[in-house]
C-alpha positions in Angstrom: -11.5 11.4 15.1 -14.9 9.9 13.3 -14.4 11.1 10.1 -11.8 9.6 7.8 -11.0 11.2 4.0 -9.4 8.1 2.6 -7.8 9.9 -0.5 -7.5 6.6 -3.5 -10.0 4.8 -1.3 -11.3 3.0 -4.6 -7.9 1.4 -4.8 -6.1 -1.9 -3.4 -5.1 -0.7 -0.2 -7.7 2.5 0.1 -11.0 0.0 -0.2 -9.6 -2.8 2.3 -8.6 0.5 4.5 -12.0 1.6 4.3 -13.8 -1.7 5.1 -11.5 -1.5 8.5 -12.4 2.2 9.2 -16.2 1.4 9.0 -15.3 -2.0 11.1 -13.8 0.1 13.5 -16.6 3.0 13.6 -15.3 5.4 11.8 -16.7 7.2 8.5 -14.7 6.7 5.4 -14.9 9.3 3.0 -13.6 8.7 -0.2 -11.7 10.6 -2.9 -10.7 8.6 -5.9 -10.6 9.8 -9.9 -10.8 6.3 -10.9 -7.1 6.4 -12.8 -6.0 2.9 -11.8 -9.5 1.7 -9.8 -12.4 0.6 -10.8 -16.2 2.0 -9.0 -16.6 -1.7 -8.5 -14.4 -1.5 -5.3 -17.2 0.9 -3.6 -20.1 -2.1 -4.1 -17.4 -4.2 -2.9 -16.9 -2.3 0.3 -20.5 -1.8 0.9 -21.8 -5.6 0.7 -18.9 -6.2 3.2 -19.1 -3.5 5.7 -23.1 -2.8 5.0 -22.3 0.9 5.2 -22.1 3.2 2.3 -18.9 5.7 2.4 -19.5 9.4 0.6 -17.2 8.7 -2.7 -16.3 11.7 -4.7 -15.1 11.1 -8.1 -12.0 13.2 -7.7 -8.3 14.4 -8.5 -6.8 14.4 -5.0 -4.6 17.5 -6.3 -7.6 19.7 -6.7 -7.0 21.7 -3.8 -10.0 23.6 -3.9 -12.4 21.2 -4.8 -11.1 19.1 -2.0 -11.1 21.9 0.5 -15.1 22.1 -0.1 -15.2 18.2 0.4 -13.2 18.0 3.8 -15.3 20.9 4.9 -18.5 19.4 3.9 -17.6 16.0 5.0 -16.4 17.4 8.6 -12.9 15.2 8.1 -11.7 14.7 11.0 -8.2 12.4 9.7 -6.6 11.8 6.5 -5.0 8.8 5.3 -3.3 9.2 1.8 -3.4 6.5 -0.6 -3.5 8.4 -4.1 -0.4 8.1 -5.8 0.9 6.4 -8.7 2.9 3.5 -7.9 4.7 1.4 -11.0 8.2 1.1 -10.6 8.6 0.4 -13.8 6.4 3.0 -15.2 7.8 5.9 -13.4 11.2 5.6 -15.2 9.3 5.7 -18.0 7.7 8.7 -17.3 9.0 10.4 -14.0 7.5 13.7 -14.4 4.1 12.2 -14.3 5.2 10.9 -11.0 6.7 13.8 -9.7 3.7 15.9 -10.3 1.1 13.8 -8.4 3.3 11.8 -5.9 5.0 14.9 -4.6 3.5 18.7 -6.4 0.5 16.9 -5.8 0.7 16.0 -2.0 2.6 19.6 -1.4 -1.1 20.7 -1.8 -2.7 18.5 -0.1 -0.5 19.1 2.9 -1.1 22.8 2.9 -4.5 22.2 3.1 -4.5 20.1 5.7 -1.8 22.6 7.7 -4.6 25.3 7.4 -7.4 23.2 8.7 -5.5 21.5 11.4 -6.2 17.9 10.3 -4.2 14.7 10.7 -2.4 12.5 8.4 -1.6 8.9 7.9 0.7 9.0 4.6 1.4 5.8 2.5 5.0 5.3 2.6 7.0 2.7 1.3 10.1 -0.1 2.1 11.7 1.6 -1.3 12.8 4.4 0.6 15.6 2.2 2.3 17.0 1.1 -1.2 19.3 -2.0 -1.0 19.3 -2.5 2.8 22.6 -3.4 4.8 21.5 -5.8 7.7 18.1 -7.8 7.7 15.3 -7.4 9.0 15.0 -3.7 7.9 14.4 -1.0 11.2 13.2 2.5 10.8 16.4 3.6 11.4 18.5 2.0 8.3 19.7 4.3 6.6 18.5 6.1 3.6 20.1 5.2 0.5 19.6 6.7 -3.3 16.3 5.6 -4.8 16.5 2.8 -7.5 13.4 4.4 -9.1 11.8 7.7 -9.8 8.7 5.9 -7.8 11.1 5.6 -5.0 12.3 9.0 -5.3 8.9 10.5 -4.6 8.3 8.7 -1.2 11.3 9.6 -0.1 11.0 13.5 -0.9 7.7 12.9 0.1 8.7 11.9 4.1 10.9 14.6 4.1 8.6 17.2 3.1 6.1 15.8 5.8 8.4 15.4 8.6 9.8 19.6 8.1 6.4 20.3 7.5 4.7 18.6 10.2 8.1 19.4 12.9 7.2 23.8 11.3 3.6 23.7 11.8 1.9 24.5 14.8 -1.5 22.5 13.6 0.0 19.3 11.7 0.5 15.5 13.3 1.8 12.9 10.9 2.9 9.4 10.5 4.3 7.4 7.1 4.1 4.4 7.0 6.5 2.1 5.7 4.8 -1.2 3.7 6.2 -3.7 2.3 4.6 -6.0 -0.1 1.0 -6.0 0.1 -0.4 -9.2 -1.2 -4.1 -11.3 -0.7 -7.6 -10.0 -0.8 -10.1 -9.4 1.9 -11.1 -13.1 2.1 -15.1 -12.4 1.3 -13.9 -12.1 -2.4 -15.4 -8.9 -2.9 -12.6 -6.5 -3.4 -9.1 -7.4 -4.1 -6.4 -6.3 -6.4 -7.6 -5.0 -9.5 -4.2 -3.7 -12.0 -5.8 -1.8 -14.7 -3.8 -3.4 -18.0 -0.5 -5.6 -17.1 0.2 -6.4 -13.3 3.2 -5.2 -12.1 3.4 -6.8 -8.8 3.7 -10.5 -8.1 1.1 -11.9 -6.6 -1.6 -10.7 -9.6 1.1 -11.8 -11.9 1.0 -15.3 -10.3 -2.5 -15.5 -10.4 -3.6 -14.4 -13.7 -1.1 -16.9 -15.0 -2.6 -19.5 -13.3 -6.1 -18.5 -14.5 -4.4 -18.5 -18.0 -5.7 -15.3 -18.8 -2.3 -13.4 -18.0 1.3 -14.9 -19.7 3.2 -16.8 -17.8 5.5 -15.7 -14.5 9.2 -14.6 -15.2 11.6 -15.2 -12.1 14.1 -12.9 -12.8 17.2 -14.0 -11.5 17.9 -17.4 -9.5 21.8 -16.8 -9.0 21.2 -14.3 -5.8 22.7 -15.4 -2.4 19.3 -16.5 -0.9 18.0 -19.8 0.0 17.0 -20.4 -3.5 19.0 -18.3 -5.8 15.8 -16.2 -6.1 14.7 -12.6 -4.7 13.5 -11.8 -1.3 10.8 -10.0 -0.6 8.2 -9.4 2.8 4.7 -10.1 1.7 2.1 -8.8 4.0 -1.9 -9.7 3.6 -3.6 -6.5 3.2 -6.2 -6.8 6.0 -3.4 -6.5 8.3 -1.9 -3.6 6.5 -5.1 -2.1 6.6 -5.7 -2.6 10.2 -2.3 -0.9 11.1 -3.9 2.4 9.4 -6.5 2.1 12.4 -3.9 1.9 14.9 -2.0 4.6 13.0 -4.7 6.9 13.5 -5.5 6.3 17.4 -2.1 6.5 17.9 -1.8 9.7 16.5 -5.2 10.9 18.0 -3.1 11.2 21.1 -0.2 13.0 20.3 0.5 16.6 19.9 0.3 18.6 17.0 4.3 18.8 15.3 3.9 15.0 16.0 6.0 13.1 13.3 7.0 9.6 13.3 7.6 6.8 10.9 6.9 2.8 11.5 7.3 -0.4 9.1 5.0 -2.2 7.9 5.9 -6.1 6.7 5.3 -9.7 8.1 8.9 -9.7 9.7 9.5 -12.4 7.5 10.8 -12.6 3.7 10.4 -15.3 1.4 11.8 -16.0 -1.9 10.1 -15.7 -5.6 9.9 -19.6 -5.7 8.7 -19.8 -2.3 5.8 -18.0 -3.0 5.3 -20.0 -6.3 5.6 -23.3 -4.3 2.9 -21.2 -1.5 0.4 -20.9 -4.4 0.4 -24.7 -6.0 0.3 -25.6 -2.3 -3.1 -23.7 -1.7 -4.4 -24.0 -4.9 -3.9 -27.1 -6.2 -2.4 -25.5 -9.3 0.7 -25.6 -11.3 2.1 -21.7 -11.4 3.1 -20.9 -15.6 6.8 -19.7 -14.7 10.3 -20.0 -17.0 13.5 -19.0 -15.2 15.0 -15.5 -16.2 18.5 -13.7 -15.7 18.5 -10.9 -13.5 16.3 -7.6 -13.7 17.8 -4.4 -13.2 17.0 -2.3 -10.2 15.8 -5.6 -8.5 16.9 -5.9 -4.7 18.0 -8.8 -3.8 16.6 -9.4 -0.1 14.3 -7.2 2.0 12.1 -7.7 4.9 10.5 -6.0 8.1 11.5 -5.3 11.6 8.1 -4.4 13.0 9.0 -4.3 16.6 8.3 -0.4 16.9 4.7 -0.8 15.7 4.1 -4.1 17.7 5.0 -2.3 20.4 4.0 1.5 19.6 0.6 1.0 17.7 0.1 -2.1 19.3 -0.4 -3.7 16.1 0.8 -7.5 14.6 0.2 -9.3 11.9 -2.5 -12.0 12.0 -2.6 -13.9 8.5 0.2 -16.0 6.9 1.6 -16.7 3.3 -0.9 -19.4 2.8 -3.5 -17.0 3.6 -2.6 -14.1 1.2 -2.2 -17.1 -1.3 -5.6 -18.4 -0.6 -7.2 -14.7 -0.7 -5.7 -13.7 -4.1 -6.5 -16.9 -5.6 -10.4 -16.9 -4.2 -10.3 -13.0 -5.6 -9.2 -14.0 -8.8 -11.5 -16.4 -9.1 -14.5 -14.1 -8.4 -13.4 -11.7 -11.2 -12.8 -14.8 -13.8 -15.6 -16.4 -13.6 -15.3 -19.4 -15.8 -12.4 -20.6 -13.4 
């Protein structure tokens, strides 16, 4: 494989994916539409990597237009990044999730079964719901969704594992993340949420720049170390990097090829840990007030990577202080009068 569509490329995950990719010697093509990225992330990935990657400016679900592009491009791989992801949003509005996180990717996977290309699909530690033992393996089992978001990752394995397992052209892998947290550690491309963050780490940061309100902790009565909620942060070079081993991995397996491998640090780490993390590398009180409990919260969850330490040959290279570090130098770049 050389050439890689990178579908969301633009985004968080997609642009540090891509800067890895070209890192690596591949060629990242990429298909965004801009909902919940900005065209910034492109300069971003080309001052870092010194490569420019074919963007097209693009609703992944546009099965034609996208046909044309993979043909043109010569894609060789995919790996899927476009898909709405706000928990809290897609209760809110389910069917909007529904359409593009699974009518959407139904499409994409037919095209891809006709062409004979790869995939490396974006899965997530949702799928496992409220796990029984800890650390989580891929073969916990599958509980009910606590979110519509949720939902769609779940219907969204299953529909590539029966179609992959049917199809005498398709090889496949999800992978499982958990939290992805930091920035690449140039500064140039981090995460940007379009309107309020959603996910803890921005949260933390905007707060301290004091251009974002200050950080809830919802809930400190939880049986953890610190009454707070566990969570597995993971810097987002090294998620990206396990995309890499994803795809060589998969560049030697046979077509019906399905498997599915998590994604995390191994290593969880409560709310006020990571509050503590963040003073610690910064210098810099965190804005927080204690809250009661949020609904649909988890109370504990984090990674047993052993099956992609050992199958992709992949580990983990950067710690908590480093994802701190990262996010706060990124933040800093995009508010400049810190």
């Amino acid at each position: 494989m050389k050439n890689i569509l990178v579908t969301g490329g633009a985004g968080f995950i997609g642009s540090h994916t891509a800067v890895e990719l070209i890192a690596a010697g591949y060629n990242a093509v990429i298909v965004d539409n801009l909902s919940n990225s900005k065209e910034s992330a492109l300069t971003g990935i080309k001052e870092i990597s010194g490569a420019t990657p074919s963007f097209y400016n693009l609703d992944y679900s546009n099965d034609e237009k996208l046909k044309e592009i993979i043909l043109k491009e010569s894609v060789d791989g995919v790996i899927h990044f476009a898909a709405f992801k706000a928990v809290g949003e897609s209760t809110e509005t389910p069917l909007k999730y529904y359409a593009n996180n699974v009518a959407g990717f139904v499409g994409l996977l037919s095209t891809l079964e006709k062409l004979g290309i790869p995939i490396v699909f974006s899965s997530s530690c949702t799928v496992y719901g409220e796990p029984d033992s800890l650390p989580v393996n891929e073969q916990a089992p599958i509980k009910p969704a606590e979110s519509p978001y949720g939902t769609t990752k779940q219907m969204d394995e299953t529909i590539l594992r029966d179609a992959t397992k049917a199809s005498k052209k398709l090889k496949s892998i999800a992978l499982r993340y958990f939290n992805p947290v930091g920035a690449h550690p140039s500064g140039l491309i981090g995460e940007l949420p379009l309107g309020r963050p959603s996910n803890l780490f921005p949260v933390v940061t905007q707060a301290i720049a004091g251009v974002g309100k200050e950080l809830t902790v919802f809930g400190t009565d939880y049986d953890t170390p610190d009454g707070s909620c566990v969570r597995d942060y993971i810097h987002v070079v090294d998620l990206a990097k396990a995309h890499i081993k994803a795809l060589e991995y998969l560049n030697g397996q046979q077509q019906g090829f399905y498997d599915v491998f998590n994604i995390g640090s191994g290593k969880g780490n409560t709310v006020l840990e990571v509050i503590k993390a963040f003073e610690e590398t910064t210098g810099k009180k965190v804005p927080h007030i204690l809250g009661a409990r949020r609904d649909g919260d988890i109370v504990a969850t984090y990674a047993n990577c052993s099956k992609a330490n050992e199958l992709l040959g992949w580990k983990t290279e950067k710690t908590l202080t480093d994802s701190c570090r990262d996010a706060w130098n990124w933040q800093t770049k995009i508010t400049p009068a810190l």
